[in-house]
C-alpha positions as CSV (number, residue, x, y, z in Angstrom):
1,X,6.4,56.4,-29.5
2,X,8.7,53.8,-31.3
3,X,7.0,51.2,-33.2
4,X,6.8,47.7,-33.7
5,X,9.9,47.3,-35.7
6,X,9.0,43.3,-36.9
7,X,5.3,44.5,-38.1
8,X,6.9,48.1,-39.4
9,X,9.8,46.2,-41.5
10,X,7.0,43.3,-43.0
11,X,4.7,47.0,-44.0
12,X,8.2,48.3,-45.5
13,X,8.5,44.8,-47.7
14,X,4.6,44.8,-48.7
15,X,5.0,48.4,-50.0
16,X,8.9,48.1,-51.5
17,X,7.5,45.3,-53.6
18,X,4.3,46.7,-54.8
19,X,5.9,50.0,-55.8
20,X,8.8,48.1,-56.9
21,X,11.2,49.8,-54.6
22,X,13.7,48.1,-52.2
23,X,12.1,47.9,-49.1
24,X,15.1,47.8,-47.2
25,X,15.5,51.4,-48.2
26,X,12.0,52.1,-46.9
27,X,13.2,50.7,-43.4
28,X,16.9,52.8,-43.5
29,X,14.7,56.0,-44.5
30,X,12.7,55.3,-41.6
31,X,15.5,54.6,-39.1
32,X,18.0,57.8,-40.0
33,X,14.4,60.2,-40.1
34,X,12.8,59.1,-36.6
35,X,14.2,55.9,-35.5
36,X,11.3,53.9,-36.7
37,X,8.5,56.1,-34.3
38,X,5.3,57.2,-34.8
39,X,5.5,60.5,-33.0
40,X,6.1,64.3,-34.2
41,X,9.3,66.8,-34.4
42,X,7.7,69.8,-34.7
43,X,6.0,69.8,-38.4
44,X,7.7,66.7,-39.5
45,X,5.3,63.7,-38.7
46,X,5.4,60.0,-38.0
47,X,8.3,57.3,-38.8
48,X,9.0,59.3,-42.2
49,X,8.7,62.8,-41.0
50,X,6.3,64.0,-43.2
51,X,5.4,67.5,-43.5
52,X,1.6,68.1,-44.2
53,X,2.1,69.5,-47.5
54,X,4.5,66.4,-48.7
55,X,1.4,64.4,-47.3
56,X,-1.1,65.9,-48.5
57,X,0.8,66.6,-52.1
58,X,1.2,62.7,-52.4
59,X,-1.8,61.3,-50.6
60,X,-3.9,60.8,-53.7
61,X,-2.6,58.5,-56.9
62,X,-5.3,57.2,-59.6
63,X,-2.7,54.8,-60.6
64,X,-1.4,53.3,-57.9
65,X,-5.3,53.5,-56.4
66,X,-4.2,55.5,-53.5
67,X,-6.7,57.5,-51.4
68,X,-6.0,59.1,-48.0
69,X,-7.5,61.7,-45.9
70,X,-5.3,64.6,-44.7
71,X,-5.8,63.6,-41.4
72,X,-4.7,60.2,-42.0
73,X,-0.7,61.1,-41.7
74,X,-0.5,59.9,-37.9
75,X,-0.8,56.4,-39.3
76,X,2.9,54.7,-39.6
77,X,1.2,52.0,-42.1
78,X,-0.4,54.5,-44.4
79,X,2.9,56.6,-44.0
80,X,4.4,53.4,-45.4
81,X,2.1,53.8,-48.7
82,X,2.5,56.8,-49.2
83,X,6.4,57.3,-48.7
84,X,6.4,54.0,-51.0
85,X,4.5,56.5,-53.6
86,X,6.9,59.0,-53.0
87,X,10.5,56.6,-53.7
88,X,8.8,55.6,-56.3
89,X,8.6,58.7,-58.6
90,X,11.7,60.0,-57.0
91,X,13.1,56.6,-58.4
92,X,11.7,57.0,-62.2
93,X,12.1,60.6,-62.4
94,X,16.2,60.1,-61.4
95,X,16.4,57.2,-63.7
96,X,14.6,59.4,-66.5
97,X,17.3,62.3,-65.9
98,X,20.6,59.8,-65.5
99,X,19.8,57.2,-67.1
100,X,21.0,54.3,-64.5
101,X,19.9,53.3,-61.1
102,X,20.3,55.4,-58.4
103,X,22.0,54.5,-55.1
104,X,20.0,54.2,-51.8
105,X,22.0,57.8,-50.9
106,X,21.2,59.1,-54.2
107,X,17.6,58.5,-54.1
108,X,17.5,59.7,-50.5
109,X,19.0,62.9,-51.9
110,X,16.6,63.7,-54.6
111,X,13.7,63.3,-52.2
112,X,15.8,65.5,-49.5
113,X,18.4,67.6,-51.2
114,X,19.0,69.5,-48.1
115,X,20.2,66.2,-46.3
116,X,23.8,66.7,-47.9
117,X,25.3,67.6,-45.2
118,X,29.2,65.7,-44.4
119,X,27.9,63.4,-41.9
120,X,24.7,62.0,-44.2
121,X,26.4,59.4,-45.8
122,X,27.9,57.6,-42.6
123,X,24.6,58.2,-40.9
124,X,22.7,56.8,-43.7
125,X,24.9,53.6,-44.1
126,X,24.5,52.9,-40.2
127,X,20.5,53.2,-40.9
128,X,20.7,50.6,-43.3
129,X,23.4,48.5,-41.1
130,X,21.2,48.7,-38.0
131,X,17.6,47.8,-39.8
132,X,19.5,45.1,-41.9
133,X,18.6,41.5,-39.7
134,X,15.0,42.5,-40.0
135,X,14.8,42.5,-44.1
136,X,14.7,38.3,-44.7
137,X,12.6,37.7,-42.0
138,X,10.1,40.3,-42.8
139,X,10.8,39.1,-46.3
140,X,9.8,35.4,-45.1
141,X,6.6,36.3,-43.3
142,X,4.9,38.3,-45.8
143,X,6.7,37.1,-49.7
144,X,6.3,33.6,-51.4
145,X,9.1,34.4,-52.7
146,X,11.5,36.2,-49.9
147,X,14.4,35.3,-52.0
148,X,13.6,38.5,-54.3
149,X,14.2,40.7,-51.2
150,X,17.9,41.3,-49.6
151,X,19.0,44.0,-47.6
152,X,21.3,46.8,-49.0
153,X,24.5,46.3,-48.2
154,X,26.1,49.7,-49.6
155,X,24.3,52.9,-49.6
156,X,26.3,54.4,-52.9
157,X,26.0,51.3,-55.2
158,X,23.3,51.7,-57.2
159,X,19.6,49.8,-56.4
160,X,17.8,47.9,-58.2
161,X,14.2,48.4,-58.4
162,X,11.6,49.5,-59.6
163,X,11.6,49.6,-63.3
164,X,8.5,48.9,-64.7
165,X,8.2,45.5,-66.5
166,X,6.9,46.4,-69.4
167,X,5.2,49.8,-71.1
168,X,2.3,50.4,-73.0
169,X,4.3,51.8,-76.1
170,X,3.6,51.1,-79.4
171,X,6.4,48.8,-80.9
172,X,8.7,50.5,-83.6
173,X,7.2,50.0,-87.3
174,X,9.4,48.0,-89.5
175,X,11.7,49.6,-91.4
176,X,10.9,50.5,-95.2
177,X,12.2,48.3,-97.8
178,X,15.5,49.2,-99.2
179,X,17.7,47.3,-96.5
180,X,17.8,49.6,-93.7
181,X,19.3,48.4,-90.4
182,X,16.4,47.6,-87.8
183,X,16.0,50.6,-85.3
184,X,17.2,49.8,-81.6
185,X,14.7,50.2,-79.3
186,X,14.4,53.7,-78.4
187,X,14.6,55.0,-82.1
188,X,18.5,55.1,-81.7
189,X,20.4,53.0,-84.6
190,X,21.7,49.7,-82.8
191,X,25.4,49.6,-83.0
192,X,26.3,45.9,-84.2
193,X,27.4,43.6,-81.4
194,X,32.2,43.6,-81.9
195,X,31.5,45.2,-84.8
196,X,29.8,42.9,-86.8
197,X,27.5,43.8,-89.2
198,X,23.8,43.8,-87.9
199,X,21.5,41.4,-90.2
200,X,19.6,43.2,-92.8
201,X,15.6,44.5,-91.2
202,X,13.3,41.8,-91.6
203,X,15.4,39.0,-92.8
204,X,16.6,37.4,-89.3
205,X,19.1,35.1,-88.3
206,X,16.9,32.4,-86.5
207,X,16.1,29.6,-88.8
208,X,13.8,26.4,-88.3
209,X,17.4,24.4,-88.3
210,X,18.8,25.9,-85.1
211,X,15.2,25.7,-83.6
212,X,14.9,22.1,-84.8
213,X,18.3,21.2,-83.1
214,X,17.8,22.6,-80.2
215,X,14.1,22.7,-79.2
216,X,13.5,19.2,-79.9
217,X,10.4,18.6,-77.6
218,X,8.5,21.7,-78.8
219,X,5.3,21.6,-81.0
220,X,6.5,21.1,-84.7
221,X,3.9,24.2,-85.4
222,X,5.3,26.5,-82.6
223,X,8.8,26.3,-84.3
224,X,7.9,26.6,-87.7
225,X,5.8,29.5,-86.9
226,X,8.6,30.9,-85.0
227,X,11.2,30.5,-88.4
228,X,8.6,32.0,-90.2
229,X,8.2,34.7,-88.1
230,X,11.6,35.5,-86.8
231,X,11.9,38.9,-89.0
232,X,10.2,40.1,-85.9
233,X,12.8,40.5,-83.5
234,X,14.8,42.7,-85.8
235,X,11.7,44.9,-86.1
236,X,12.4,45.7,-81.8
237,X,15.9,45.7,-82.1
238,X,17.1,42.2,-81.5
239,X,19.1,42.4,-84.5
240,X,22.5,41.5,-84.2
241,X,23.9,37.9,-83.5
242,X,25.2,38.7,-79.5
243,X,21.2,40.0,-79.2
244,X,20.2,37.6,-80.7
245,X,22.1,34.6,-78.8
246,X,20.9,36.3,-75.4
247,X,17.1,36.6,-76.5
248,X,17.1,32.2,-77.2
249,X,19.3,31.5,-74.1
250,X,16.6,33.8,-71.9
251,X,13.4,32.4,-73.6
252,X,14.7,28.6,-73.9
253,X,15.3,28.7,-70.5
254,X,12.3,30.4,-69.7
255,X,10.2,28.0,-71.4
256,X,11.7,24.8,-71.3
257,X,13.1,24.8,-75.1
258,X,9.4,25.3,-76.1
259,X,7.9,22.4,-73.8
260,X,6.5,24.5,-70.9
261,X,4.3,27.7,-72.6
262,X,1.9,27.5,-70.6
263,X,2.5,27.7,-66.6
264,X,1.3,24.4,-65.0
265,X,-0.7,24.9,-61.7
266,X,-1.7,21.6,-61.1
267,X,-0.3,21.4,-57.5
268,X,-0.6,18.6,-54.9
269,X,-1.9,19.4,-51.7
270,X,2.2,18.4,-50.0
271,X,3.2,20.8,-53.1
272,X,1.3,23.7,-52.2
273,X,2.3,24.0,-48.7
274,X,5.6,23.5,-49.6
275,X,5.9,26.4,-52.2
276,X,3.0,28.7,-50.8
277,X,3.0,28.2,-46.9
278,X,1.3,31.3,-46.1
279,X,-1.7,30.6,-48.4
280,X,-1.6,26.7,-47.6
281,X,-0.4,26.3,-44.0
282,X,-1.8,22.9,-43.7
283,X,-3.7,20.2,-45.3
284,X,-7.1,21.5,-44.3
285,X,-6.3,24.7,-46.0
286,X,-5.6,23.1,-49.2
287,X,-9.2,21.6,-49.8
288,X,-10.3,22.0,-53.5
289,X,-7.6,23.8,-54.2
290,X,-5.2,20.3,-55.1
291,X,-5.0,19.4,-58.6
292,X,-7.4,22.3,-59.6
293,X,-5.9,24.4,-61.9
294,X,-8.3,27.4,-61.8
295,X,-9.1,27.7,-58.2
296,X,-5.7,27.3,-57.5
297,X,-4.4,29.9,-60.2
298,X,-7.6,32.3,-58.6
299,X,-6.0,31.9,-55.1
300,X,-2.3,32.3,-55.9
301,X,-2.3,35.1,-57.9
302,X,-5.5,37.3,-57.5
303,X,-5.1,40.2,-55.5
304,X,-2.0,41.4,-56.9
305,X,-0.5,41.8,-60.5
306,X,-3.4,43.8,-61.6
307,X,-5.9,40.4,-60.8
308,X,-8.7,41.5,-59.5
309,X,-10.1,39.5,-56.9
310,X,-13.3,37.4,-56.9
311,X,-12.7,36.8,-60.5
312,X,-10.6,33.9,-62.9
313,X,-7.7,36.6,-63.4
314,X,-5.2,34.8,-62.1
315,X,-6.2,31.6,-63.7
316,X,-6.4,33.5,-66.9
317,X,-3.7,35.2,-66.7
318,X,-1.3,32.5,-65.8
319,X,2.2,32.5,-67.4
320,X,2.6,32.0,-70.7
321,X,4.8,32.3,-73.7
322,X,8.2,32.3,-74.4
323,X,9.2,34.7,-71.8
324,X,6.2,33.6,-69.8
325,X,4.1,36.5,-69.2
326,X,1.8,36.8,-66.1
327,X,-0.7,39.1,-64.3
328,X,-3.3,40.9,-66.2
329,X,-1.0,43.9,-66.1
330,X,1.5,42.3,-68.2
331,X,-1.1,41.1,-70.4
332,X,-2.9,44.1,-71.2
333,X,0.4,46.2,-71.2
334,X,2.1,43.9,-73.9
335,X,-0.8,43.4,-75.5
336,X,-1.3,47.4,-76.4
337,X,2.5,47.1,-77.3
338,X,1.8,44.4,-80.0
339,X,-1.5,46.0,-81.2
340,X,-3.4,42.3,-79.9
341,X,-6.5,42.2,-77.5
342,X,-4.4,39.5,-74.7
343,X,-6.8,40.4,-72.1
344,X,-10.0,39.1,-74.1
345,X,-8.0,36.7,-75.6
346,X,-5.0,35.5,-73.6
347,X,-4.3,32.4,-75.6
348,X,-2.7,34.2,-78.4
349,X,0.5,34.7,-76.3
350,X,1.1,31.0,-77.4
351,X,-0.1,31.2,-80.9
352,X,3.0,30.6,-82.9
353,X,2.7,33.7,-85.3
354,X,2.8,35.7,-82.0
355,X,5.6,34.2,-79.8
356,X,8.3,35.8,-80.9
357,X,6.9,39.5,-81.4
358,X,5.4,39.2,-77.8
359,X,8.6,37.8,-76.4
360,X,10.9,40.1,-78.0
361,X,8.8,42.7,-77.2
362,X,9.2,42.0,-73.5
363,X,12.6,41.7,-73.6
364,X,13.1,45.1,-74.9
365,X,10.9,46.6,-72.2
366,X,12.8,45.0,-69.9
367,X,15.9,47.1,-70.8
368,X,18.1,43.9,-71.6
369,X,19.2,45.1,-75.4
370,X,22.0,47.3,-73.0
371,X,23.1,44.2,-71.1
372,X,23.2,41.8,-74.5
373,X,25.2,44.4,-76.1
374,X,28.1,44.3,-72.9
375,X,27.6,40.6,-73.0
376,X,26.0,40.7,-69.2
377,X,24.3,37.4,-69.0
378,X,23.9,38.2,-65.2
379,X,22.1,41.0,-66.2
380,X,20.3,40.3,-68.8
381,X,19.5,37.4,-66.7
382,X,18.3,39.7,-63.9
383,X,15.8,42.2,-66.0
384,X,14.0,39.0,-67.4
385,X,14.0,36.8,-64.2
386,X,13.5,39.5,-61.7
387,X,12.5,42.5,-63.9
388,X,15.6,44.5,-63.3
389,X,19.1,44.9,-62.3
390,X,20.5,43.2,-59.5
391,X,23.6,43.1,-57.1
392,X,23.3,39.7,-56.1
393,X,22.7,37.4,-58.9
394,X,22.0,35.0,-55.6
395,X,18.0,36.0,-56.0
396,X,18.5,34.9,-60.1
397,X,16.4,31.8,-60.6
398,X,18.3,29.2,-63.0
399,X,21.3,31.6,-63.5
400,X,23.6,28.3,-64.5
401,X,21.2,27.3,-67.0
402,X,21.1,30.3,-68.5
403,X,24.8,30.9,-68.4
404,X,24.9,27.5,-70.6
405,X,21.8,28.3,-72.9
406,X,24.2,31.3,-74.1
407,X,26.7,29.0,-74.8
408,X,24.8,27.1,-77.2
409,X,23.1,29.5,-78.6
410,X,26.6,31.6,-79.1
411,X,27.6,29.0,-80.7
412,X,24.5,29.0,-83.2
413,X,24.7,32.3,-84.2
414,X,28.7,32.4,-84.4
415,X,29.5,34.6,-81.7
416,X,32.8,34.8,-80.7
């Protein structure tokens, strides 16, 4: 029995997003396996064709809070969870053994080896071509933001979710004294940027000067904490002058040059529905909610980013920071990083002894010290705007302004 292929492709975009993988791949999957139906092929079940032991192997996830019956595999939306679960370790454990993103075909490959056959990859690529006009406007009914979602457009270039924002690791110790070169994230030595000679651990390049010149509205006290602090960044591996002039074009665009550390909700009622339609589909809707920070925050972002719901999570947990951090998530997962309690106290991602640590931290997590050192503003743009790589630097909010941030801050730190 073929399903719904408007409500199956807006399932496909709620799943791809929460487990960070495309969702356009979830629709192709579906399409090549069954042509999006609900029924049976002998022991291969529903629009995935899921055996019972791949079902009932994958079913259950702590982490991800997933709980099925065994039973439960004859429903096409919990078959959308569950497959979601599936891409998604497939995804990390390629990325883990290759290094890199894999394509739409290679991650169909490592969850079906056997599919490798000479007529896959055609097949595969028609999938994708024939479910592609239903990826924006599933995108638009279910996303405030259905920009972040585009269809694949090639099967063998590589994808671009779901790497994980940020980790719970422990941020590398400082080096001992004695002049050693900072440690690149990952323990490896970081090569210095055209052969340049990385600044010594500890002592920075970032000075109250440069911030001074070109963070002119920001609190006096945020950038003097920041020049005081700015051995901080070489301590996670921002430590050469190309890093660095990547690191201040992302977070001065980020933040406004230090203006904006804290994410403004205070939304008019015209506002909301303009930028959250779904939530606010007309004026009614946006009773109490106009010009109220915290019930607004509460209703925007609880429910998803690790907010719990009925609570001020998403109030709390607004952005903040340099890199502006949001969700409780975030929060608690940079805060373990940085060795500071963010969930109990989540104004000391703006304390200016802390901005820069936090910030830098991020940035590393977000696997950008790779792009900086090939000079990839598009892509370092990408892992901090949209948390990873991306093949249409189209879905890159304030690309141009970043583009010219690096410019200056090239400039500041005498890169070529």
């Amino acid at each position: 029995m073929a399903i719904d292929q408007e409500s199956f492709a807006e399932e496909c975009v709620r799943q791809g997003v929460f487990f960070r993988i495309e969702p356009h791949y979830l629709l192709g999957v579906a399409e090549l396996r069954s042509g999006i139906a609900d029924d049976s092929n002998g022991n291969d079940i529903g629009p995935f064709r899921l055996t019972q032991a791949l079902w009932d192997a994958n079913r259950q996830n702590n982490e991800f809070d997933v709980h099925f019956d065994s039973d439960e595999i004859t429903s096409w939306r919990r078959q959308c969870v569950v497959f979601g679960l599936m891409a998604s370790k497939a995804f990390d454990a390629f990325v883990a053994a290759n290094n890199r993103n894999p394509s739409a075909s290679e991650l169909y490959l490592a969850q079906w080896p056997n599919a490798a056959a000479p007529t896959f990859a055609a097949a595969f690529q028609k999938a994708l071509d024939d479910t592609a006009a239903l990826v924006d406007p599933a995108s638009n009914a279910v996303l405030d933001d259905p920009q972040s979602v585009a269809p694949i457009d090639d099967a063998t270039v590589p994808t671009s979710g779901p790497e994980k924002r940020v980790g719970p690791d422990v941020v590398p110790q400082a080096p001992a004294a004695g002049g050693q070169q900072a440690p690149a994230a990952g323990g490896q030595q970081a090569p210095a940027a055209g052969g340049q000679q990385a600044p010594a651990a500890g002592g920075g390049m970032l000075n109250l000067t440069m911030l001074k010149r070109n963070w002119k509205g920001a609190d006096p006290a945020l950038i003097r904490g920041m020049a005081t602090t700015s051995g901080s960044l070489a301590q996670v591996g921002i430590n050469t002058p190309l890093r660095l002039a990547h690191f201040m074009a992302q977070i001065s665009e980020e933040c406004g040059s230090g203006i904006e550390m804290t994410e403004k909700l205070d939304y008019s009622a015209g506002r909301m529905m303009q930028v959250f339609p779904r939530r606010f589909p007309d004026i009614a809707s946006t009773a109490g909610f106009a010009h109220n920070q915290r019930a607004f925050g509460d209703k925007v972002y609880n429910g998803r980013m690790g907010n719990r719901l009925g609570s001020d999570d998403g109030f709390n947990f607004r952005g903040r920071g340099c890199l502006q951090i949001t969700g409780r998530d975030s929060y608690a997962a940079i805060g373990r990083s940085v060795g500071l309690d963010l969930i109990n106290n989540p104004d000391l991602v703006n304390d200016p002894q802390n901005v820069l640590l936090i910030a830098g931290t991020e940035f590393v997590k977000l696997g950008c010290l790779p792009e900086c050192d090939r000079d990839d503003v598009v892509q370092v743009s990408a892992r901090v705007n949209l948390g990873h790589r991306t093949n249409n630097p189209r879905l890159i909010n304030g690309l141009d302004a970043r583009k010219a941030q690096l410019v200056i801050w090239k400039k500041e730190f005498a890169v070529a």
